[in-house]
N, C-alpha and C positions, 0 to 999 in steps of 0.2 A: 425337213421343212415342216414346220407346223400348219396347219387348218385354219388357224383361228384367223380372223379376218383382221388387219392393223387397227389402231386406233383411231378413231376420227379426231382430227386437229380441233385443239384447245380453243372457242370461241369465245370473243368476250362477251360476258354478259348484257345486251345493249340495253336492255329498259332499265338495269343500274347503274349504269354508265349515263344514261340520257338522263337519269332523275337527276345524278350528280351534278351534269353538265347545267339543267335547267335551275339549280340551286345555285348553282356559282352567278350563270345568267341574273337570274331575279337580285340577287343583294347585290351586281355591281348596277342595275335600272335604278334600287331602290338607294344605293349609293349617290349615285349623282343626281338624284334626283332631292337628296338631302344636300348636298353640294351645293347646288344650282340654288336653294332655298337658305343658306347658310346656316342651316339648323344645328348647331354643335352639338346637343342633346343626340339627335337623331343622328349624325355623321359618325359620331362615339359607336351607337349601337351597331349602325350600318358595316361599319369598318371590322367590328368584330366577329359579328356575322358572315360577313366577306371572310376572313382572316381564317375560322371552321368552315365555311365551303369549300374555299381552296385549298385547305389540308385535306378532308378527303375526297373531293376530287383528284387531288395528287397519288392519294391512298390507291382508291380505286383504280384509276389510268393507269401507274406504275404497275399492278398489277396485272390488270387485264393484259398491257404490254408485253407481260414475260409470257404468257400465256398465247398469246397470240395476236394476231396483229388488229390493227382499232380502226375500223370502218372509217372511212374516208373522211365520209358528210361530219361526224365526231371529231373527229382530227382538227378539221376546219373549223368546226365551230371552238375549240378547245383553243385554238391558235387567233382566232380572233378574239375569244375572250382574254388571253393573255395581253394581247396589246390593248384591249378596256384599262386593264388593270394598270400596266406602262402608262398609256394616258393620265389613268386618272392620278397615279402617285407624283406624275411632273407636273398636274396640275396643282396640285395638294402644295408640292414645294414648291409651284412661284407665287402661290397665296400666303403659305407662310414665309417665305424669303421678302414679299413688300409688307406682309405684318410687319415682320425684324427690323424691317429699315424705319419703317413710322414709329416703331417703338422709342427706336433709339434715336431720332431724332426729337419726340418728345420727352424721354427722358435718358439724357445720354448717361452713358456709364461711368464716365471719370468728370465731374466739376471740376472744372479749371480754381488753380490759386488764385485768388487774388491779390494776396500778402501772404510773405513770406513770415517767417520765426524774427528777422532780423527788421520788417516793416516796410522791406520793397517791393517790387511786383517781383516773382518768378518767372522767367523766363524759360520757356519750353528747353533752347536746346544750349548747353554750355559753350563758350568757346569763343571765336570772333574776335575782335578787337574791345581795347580796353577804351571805356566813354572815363570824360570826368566828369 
């Protein structure tokens, strides 16, 4: 048996972890807060910002992870930031999903025929009974 005393368990870093966390925090505030204002300029910048927080937040957590385990109050706040993000991307998409529809109803995609090659109306679908 050796003397030497074990190793003390892998902690994670928390004031790197907290900066991470508090940077993901700040750009989804500054997120909807661009949102909320419908600043496209600013929602562009926000969202890419977000986009680098949450990559190394990911960075960082995955790591600390293997490492050892991630303080609670962290956990929590990392889990509730996730569903920020959930929120705000289904919000995102039923902004742009009523854009889509008012687009295309202002300007739809296929103009109807009026006249045909031969000088009649076109009719949607073939078939049916023969008119004279």
């Amino acid at each position: 048996m050796s003397a030497s005393n074990p190793p003390a368990p892998a902690t994670p870093p928390e004031p790197e972890l907290e900066a991470t966390l508090a940077a993901v925090e700040a750009r989804l505030t500054a997120l909807g807060v661009a949102l909320l204002e419908s600043n496209a300029p600013e929602i562009d910048t926000q969202a890419s910002e977000l986009h680098r927080a949450l990559a190394r937040a990911v960075e960082h957590f995955s790591h600390a992870a293997r490492n050892g385990a991630l303080p609670a109050p962290l956990r929590e706040r990392l889990m509730r930031a996730g569903s920020q993000v959930a929120a705000q991307r289904e919000s995102f998409a039923r902004a742009t999903a009523a854009l889509d529809r008012a687009i295309d109803v202002l300007f739809p995609s296929e103009t109807p025929v009026l006249y045909s090659a031969h000088g009649a109306a076109e009719r949607g679908r073939r078939g049916g009974s023969i008119q004279a």
